[in-house]
C-alpha positions in Angstrom: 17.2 102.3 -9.9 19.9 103.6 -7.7 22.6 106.0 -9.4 26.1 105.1 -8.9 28.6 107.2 -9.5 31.5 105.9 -11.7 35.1 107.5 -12.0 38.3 107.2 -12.4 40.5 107.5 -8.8 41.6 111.1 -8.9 45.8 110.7 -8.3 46.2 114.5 -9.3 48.4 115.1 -5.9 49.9 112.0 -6.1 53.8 112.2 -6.0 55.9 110.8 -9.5 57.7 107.4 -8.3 58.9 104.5 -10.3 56.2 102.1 -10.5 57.4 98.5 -11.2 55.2 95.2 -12.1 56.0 92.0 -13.4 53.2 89.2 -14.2 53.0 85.8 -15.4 51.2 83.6 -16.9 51.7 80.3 -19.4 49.9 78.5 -22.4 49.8 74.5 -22.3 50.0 73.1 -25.5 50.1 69.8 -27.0 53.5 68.0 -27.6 53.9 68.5 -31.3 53.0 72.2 -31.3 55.5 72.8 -29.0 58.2 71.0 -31.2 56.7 73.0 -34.0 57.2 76.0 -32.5 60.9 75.0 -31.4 61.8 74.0 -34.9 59.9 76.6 -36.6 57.5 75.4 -38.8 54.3 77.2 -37.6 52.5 78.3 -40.4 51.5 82.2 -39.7 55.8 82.6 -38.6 57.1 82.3 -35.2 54.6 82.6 -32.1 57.0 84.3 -29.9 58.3 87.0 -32.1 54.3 87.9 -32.9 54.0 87.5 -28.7 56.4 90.1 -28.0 55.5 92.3 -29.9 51.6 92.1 -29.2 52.2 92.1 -25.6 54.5 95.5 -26.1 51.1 96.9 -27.7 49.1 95.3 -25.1 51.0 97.3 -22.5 50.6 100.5 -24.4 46.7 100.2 -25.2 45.5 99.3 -21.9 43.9 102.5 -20.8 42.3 102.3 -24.1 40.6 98.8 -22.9 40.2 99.1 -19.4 37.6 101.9 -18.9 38.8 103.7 -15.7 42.5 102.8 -15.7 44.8 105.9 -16.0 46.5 106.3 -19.6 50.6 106.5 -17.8 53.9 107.0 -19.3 56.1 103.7 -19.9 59.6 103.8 -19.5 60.2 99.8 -20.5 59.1 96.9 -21.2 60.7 93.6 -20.7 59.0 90.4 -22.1 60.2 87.1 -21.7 59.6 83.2 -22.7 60.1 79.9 -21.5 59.6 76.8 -22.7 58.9 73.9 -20.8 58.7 70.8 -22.7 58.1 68.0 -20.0 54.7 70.2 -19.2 54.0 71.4 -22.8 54.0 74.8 -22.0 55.4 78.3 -22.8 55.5 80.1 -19.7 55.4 84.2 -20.6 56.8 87.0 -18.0 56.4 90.3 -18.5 57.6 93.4 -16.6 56.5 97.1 -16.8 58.1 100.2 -15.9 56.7 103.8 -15.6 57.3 106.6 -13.5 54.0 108.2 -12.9 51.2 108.3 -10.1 49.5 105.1 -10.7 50.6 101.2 -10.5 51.1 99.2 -13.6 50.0 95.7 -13.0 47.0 96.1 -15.0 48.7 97.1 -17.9 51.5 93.6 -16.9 48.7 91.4 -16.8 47.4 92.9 -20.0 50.8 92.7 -21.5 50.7 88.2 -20.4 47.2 87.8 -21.4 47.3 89.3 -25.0 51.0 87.5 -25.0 49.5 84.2 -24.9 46.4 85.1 -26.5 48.6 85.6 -29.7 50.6 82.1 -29.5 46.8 80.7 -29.1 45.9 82.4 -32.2 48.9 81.2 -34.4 48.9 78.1 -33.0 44.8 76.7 -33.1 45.0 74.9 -36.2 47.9 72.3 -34.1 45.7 72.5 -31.5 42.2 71.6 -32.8 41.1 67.8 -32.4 38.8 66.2 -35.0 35.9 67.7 -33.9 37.5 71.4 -34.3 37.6 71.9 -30.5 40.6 72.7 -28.2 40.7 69.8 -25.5 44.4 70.3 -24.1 44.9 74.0 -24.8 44.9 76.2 -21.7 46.0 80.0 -20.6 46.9 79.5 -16.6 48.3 81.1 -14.2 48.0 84.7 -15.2 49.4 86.9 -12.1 51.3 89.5 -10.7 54.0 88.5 -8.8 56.0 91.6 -8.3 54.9 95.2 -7.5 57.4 97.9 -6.6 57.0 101.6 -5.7 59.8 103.8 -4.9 60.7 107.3 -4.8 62.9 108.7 -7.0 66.4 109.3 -5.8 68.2 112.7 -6.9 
């Protein structure tokens, strides 16, 4: 078996700049679980609260998840919702900041993922048909769809 070498990308002589990413991504639910959520009468509290705040510690613990990515320094976090309820769905934006040597989309997209991940979780038992299984419920469109570098200005 051939040995292949694994390691993270050496950015030791890479230059600080602000590194900005936002991502995207949404959940589609069914009709009365998003009326639920609106009105709040989920069981476990309110999904988007419990979203925000697991995406924040998404962000923070992906190094910690994603073998070779780069533990970096983040300066902010914005996270936001949408709800759309023709389509059934809560659409989830996130952005990262950091000034550092390394992007931050990964830790975005982790960020949107564990985001709607955790309405998923606190939602299932709305979501579950009679057979226990989760015929309408979807995580889509997960993406980045802005990346910014830039120096830092004096």
């Amino acid at each position: 078996m051939k040995d292949s070498k694994i390691s993270m990308v050496d950015v030791t002589n890479k230059e600080d700049v602000l590194r900005v990413a936002t991502a995207v991504g949404a959940i589609k639910l069914k009709k009365q679980t998003v009326e639920a959520i609106r009105k709040g009468e989920i069981k476990k509290g309110d999904p988007l609260i419990n979203a925000r705040y697991a995406a924040i510690n998404a962000i923070k613990q992906t190094s910690s998840l994603i073998f070779l990515a780069h533990p970096i320094p983040i300066t902010n976090v914005d996270v936001n919702f949408e709800i759309n309820d023709e389509q059934c769905e809560i659409r989830l934006e996130v952005t990262v900041k950091s000034i550092g040597k390394t992007g931050v989309e990964l830790e975005a997209l982790n960020g949107v993922m564990i985001g709607l991940l955790s309405i998923w979780d606190m939602c299932k038992y709305l979501e579950k048909d009679d057979e226990g299984q989760y015929p309408e419920t979807e995580i889509k469109g997960v993406k980045v769809i802005r990346k910014i570098k830039s120096r830092l200005e004096d």
